[in-house]
C-alpha positions in Angstrom: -186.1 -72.7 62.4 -182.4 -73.8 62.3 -180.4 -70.9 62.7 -177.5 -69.9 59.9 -175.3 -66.9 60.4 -177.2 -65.0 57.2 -179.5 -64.3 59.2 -177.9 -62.2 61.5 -176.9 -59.4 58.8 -180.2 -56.9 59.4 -181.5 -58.1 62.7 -184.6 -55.4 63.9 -185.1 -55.1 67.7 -188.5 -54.0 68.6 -189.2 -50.4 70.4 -192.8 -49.9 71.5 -191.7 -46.3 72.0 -192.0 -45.9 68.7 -195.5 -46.9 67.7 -197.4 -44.2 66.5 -199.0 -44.2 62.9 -198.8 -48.2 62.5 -199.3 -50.6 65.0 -196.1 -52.2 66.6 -196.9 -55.4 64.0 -197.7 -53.5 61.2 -193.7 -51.9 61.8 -192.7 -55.5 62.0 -194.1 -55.8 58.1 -193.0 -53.4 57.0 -189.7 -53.7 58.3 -189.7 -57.3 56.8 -190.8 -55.9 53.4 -188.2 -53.9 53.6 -185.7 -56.7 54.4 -184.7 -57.8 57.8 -183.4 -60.6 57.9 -184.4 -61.7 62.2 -186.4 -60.2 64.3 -186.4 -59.8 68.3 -189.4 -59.0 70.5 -188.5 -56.7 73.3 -191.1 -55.8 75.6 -189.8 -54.5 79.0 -193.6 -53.5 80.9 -195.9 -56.0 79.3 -196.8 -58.5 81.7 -196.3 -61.9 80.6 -199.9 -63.1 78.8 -199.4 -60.5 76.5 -195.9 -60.6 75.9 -197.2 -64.5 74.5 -199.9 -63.2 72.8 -197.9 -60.3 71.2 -195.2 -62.6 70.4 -197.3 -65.3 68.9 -198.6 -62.9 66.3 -194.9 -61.7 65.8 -194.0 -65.4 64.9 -196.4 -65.7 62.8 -195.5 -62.5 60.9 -192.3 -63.4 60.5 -192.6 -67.4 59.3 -194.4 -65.5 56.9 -191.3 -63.9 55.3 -189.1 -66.8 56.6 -187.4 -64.6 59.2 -187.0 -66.2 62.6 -188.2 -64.9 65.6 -186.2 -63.8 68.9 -187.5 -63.1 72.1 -186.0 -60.7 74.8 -185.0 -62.1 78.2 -187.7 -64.0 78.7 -187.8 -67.9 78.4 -191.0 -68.5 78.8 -192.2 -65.9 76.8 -189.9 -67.9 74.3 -191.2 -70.7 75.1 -194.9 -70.7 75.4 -195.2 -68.6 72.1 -193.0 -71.1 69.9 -190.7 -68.6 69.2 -187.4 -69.3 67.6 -185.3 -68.5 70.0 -184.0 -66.0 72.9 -181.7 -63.5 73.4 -180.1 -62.9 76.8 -177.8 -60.5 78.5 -174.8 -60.8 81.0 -176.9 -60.3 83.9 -180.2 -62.4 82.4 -180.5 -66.7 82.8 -177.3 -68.0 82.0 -177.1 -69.3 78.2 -175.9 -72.7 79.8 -178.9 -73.2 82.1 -180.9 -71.8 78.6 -179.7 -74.8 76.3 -180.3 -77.7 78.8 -184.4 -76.3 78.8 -185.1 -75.9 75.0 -185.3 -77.7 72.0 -181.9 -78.8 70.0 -183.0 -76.0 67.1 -183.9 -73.2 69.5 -181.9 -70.3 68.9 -179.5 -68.5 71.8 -178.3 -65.4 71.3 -175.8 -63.7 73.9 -174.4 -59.9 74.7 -171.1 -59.9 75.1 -168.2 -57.0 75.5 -165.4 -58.9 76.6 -163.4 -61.6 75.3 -164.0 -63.6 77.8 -167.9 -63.5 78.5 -167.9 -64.3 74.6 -165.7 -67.4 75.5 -168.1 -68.4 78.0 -171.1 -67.8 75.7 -169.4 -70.2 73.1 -168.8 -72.8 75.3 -172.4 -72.7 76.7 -174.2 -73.0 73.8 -174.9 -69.9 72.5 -175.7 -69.7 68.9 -174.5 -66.3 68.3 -173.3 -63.0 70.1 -174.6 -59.2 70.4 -171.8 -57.6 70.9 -172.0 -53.4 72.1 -172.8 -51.0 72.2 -170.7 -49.7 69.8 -172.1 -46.2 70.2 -174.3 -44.2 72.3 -177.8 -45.7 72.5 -180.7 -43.6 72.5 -182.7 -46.9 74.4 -179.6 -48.1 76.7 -178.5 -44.7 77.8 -176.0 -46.4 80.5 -174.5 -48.9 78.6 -170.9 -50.2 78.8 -169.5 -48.7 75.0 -167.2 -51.7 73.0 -164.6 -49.7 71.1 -163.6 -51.0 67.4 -160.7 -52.7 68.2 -162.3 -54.8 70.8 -165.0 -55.5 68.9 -162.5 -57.1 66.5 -160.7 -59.1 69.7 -164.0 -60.1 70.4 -164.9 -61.8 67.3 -161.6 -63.4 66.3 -161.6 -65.0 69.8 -164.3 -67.2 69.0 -166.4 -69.4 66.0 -169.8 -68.3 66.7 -170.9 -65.4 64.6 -171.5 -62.0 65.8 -173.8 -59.0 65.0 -172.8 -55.4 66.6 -175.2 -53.8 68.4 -175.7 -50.1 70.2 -176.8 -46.9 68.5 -176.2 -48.2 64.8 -177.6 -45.7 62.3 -177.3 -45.3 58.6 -174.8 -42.4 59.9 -172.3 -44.6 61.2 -172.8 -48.4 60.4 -169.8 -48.6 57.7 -167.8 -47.8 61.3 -168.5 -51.3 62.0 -166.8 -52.5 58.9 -164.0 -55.1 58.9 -164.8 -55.6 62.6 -165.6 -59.4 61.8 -169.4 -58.9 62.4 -171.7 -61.1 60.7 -174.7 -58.3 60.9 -175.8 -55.3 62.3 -178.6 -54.6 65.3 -180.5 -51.5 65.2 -183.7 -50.4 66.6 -184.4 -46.7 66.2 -182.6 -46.4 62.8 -185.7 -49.0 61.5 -188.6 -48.5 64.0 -188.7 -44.2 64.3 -187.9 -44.3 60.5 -190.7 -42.2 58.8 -190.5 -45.1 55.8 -189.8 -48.5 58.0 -189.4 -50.1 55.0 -187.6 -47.9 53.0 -184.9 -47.9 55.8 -184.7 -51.2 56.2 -184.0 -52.0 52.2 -181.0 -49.4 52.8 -179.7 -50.6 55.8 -179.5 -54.3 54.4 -177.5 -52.7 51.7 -175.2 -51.1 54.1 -174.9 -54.2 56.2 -174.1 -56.3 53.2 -171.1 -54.4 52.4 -169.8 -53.8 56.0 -170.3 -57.7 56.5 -167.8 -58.3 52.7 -165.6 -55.3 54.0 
C-alpha cells in the first residue's frame, strides 16, 4: 500500500492491556468503523509465530477498510506477515539498514524528539515521523516529554510528515494544533474507550481540525 500523508491523521496503536469485552481484533474493527485512518501492531511479550499470525489477521482486517497496516519494532514480524510497513524507535534497527531489506512501497515510520534524529530519519528513508511524547503516557511511563515548541522545530526541519504521539486524549489533542503535525497517535484514548468506535469517529474529527489549525 503506497503510503500518503492522509493517512497519518488518526493512526491507532494497539494495547493488549486493554482487551477485555472484545477480542484485540474485534477493537481493531471497531476502531476502523469508527475511522482510523492506519493502524500499528504492538505486541511486546508475544513470541514471534504469533506476533505473524496475530498480524496477518490484522492485515487482513484492515485491507478490508483500506487502512494500512504497521508493525512495531519487529521486521520480520513485518515481513513475514506482509504487513505494510514498520515503525521503529531511536534505539530499534536503524531506518537506513530497514530500507535497504524491504520492498520500494514498504512503509517506515520513525520516533523522533530532536531535530536532528528527525534529520537523520529523513535522510534514511523514513516515510514518516512519531514524534513525543507530547504528554504523560499511561503505556511509556519513562518517556523523554517533546514540548510544543519543539514539536514545531521538529516538523519545520524536515519534508516528511509527522504525527504526534504520547498520552493524546480527547482532553488535550487541540494542544497539538498548529504544531505542523499531519495526525495524531493515541492508544488508550481509542483502545480503553467503553465505545471504540464511537471514540474513534470523535477523535478523527478533532484530528482533522488540529491537522487545518
Amino acid at each position: 500500500m503506497k503510503f500518503n500523508k492522509n493517512m497519518l491523521l488518526l493512526y491507532a496503536v494497539t494495547d493488549s492491556a486493554w482487551v477485555g469485552k472484545q477480542t484485540l481484533l474485534e477493537q481493531i474493527e471497531s476502531a476502523l468503523k469508527g475511522g482510523v485512518t492506519i493502524v500499528q501492531l504492538r505486541e511486546k511479550k508475544l513470541d514471534d509465530e504469533s506476533f505473524i499470525e496475530e498480524a496477518i489477521k490484522a492485515k487482513e482486517l484492515c485491507h478490508k477498510y483500506g487502512v494500512p497496516l504497521i508493525i512495531n519494532d519487529n521486521l520480520e514480524v513485518a515481513l513475514k506477515s506482509g504487513a505494510d510497513g514498520i515503525h521503529v524507535g531511536i534505539e530499534d534497527i536503524p531506518v537506513a539498514e530497514i530500507r535497504r531489506k524491504v520492498p520500494e512501497d514498504f512503509i517506515i515510520g520513525a520516533t523522533c524528539k530532536t531535530v536532528e534524529q528527525a534529520q537523520i530519519a529523513q535522510s534514511s528513508g523514513a516515510d514518516y515521523m512519531g514524534v513525543g511524547a507530547i504528554f504523560p503516557s499511561p503505556t511509556k511511563t519513562n518517556a523523554i516529554r517533546v514540548t510544543y515548541d519543539l514539536l514545531k522545530e521538529i516538523c519545520s526541519s524536515v519534508s516528511i510528515p509527522a504525527v504526534a504521539i504520547g498520552g493524546i486524549s480527547r482532553e488535550n489533542l487541540m494542544e497539538v494544533a498548529g504544531g505542523g503535525i499531519e495526525g495524531v497517535a493515541v492508544v488508550s484514548a481509542i483502545f480503553a474507550a467503553e465505545d471504540i468506535q464511537e471514540a474513534a469517529k470523535e477523535l478523527k474529527e478533532m484530528a482533522q481540525a488540529a491537522v487545518n489549525s
